[in-house]
C-alpha positions, 0 to 999 in steps of 0.5 A: 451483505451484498454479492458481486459477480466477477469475471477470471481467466483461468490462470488468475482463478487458479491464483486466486484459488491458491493464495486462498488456500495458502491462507486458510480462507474462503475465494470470497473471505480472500477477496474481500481482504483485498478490497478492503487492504487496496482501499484503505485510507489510514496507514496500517499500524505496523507503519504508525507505531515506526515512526520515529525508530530511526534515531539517525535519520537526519530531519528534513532542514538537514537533508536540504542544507547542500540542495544548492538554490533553486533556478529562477523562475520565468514569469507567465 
């Protein structure tokens, strides 16, 4: 495990300090959430297991069907 050192004004440490407490977690465990919840790759579950729960959400052919046509396009 390695260890980092930041820097904060003191309005953003109170923040962080407060939102800490809020969920009953150290600075350290807190921040370290963050990161990994600002850099993940995959979608959270929540979202994976909506897919497909909208049963009246028109499928993409439709939403297109009164898009009109595109302008053509000017040769480079």
């Amino acid at each position: 495990m390695s260890q980092v050192t930041i820097y904060l004004d003191s309005e953003t440490e109170q923040r962080m300090r407060e939102a800490a407490r809020q969920a009953g977690v150290s600075r350290s465990q807190w921040l370290a959430r963050l990161i990994r919840e600002k850099t993940r790759s995959d979608w959270p579950a929540a979202v994976r297991e909506a897919v497909g729960s909208w049963q009246d959400f028109p499928e993409a052919e439709e939403l297109r069907a009164n898009a009109g046509t595109d302008a053509p396009r000017e040769s480079l």
